[in-house]
Steps between C-alpha positions, in 0.01 A plus 500: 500500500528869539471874295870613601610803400849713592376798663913651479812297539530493869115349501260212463155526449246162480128487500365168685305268273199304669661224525770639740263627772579381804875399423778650738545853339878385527510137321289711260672801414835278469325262212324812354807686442770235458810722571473541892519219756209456733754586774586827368147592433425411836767769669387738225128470617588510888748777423211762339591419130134346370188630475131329424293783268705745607450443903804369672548125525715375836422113506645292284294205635170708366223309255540628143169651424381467157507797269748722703803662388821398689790726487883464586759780478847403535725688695817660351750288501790656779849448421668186650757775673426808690684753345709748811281835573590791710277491718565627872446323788634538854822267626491432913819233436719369224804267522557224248268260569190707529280826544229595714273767374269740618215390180259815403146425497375474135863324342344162400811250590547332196377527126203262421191579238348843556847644644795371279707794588580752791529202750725465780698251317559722184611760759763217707663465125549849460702508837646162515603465180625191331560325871122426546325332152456144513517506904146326548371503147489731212166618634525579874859545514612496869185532659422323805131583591268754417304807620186577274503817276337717739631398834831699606779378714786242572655261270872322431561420138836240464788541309595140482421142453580399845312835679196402297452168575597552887290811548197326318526211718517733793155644356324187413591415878390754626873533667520903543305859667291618319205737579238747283302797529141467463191755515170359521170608537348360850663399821552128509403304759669407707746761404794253456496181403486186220335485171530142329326399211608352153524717231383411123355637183170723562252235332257853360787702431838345385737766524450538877580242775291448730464291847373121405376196635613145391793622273768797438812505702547550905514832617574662845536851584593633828417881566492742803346855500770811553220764500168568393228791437216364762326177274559722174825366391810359649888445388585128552836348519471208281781211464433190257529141610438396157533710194181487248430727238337775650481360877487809694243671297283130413505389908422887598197572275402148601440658834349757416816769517602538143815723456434868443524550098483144441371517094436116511365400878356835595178471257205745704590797694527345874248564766813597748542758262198659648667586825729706386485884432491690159830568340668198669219251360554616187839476515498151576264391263693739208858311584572349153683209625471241750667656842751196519904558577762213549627685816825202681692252295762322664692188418852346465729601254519202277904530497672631792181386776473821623174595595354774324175729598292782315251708623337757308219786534203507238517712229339891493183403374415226830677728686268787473212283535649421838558825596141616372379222797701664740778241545855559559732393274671262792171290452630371142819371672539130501 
């Protein structure tokens, strides 16, 4: 049925016979190769790993055309265990049952293909030692949510069985204070308010989410505007109702006020970026990261009921982009 040929060990490479055009590129790849489920091939494709002639290939629903070279490349296997790494990070609160931490932009939170090292959860190892493996899963050990790679601020990591399951409850509830830090390009109107709108798979462009219609998951965010630079660009206090992959940056772009830096939502240079004046505009549009900080967490102590509360500035870099706009630093306090 096919010309196959192994490219390396960590690869597959098919040509599609005639008769094959128009098959899922999925159902077909899985029968062509034999070794690899059609599941797997189908996170492999959405995840980057395929290519058609050499162009990338993103939908695993896609016709087979006739003639064209499919390729897979497998991802190196990462170990079943994170192995403990010094790695620093900064401590706000420790007791037995938990830590909150301060989490620098650019620490991805834990190890997954592309970064199976130098995670957050390589560096919790290294400092809690043998207390925390196996609390949550080999993989994510102790980890209650998530911030992305490249957005900075609060988050509480449990030390137990019993703080993990109460404080992911509280999260999946919704039950606690927290707040973030976002700089956008643009002035929303009206300057505080609601966005709703479920959240799903980009149909063009499967790594990014995007804002659907007639499937994805509910979404609300509620926001209000602490300052802003006339209808240039504007720091929003953002708190989740809901908590989507991506929701801040998906349902702010969707307005048309993508996050300042934002490498996946912020894809032309924005016309607000206009009213600004030369260096600050270019500045903004140089800032290597998307201007996003997890700013308040506050919720119960999953032991002793105590209530517990975090607040914490954004890091130098946001900072200074504040500062460059004229802002106090009492304007990032939330």
């Amino acid at each position: 049925m096919s010309d196959e040929t192994a490219q390396a060990a960590s690869s597959h490479s098919v040509i599609a016979p005639a008769q094959a055009a128009g098959e899922r590129v999925d159902r077909f790849l899985a029968h062509a190769i034999g070794t690899l489920s059609r599941s797997r091939l189908k996170t492999l494709i959405e995840a980057g790993h395929a290519t058609r002639d050499g162009a990338p290939l993103t939908e695993p629903a896609e016709p087979v055309r006739a003639g064209a070279r499919y390729t897979i490349a497998l991802p190196a296997p990462i170990s079943a265990t994170p192995r403990p790494q010094q790695i620093p990070f900064t401590i706000l609160y420790e007791d037995a049952d938990l830590l909150v931490i301060d989490k620098p932009a650019g620490l991805v939170v834990h190890p997954a293909p592309g970064n199976p090292d130098g995670t957050l959860v390589n560096a919790l190892l290294a400092h809690c030692g043998a207390s925390l493996p196996g609390i949550g899963g080999e993989r994510r050990p102790g980890i209650v949510h998530r911030l992305d790679k490249d957005t900075s601020g609060l988050m509480v990591v449990a030390k137990t069985e019993n703080a993990l399951a109460t404080l992911s409850a509280a999260f999946a509830a919704r039950d606690l204070d927290r707040a973030y830090l976002a700089l956008t390009w643009g002035l929303p109107n009206p300057t505080a308010g609601e966005i709703e709108g479920a959240i799903g798979r980009d149909p063009s462009e499967r790594k990014r989410m995007a804002v659907v219609t007639g499937r994805g998951k509910p979404a609300l965010t509620r926001y209000r505007t602490l300052a802003h630079r006339d209808a240039a660009v504007a720091l929003l206090e953002c708190r989740l109702a809901t908590g989507r992959t991506h929701q801040i940056r998906v349902h702010l772009a969707s307005r048309g006020h993508p996050l300042v830096g934002d490498p996946v939502y912020l894809r032309r240079i924005p016309a607000a970026a206009r009213l600004l004046e030369e260096p600050t505009r270019r500045v903004l549009l140089d800032f290597p990261r998307q201007a996003l900080h997890a700013a308040r967490l506050g919720f119960t102590h999953p032991r002793t009921g105590r209530p517990l509360s975090f607040t914490t500035l954004p890091p130098p870099d946001m900072r200074d982009l504040l500062h460059l706009l004229g802002w106090p630093a009492e304007v990032a306090q939330v």
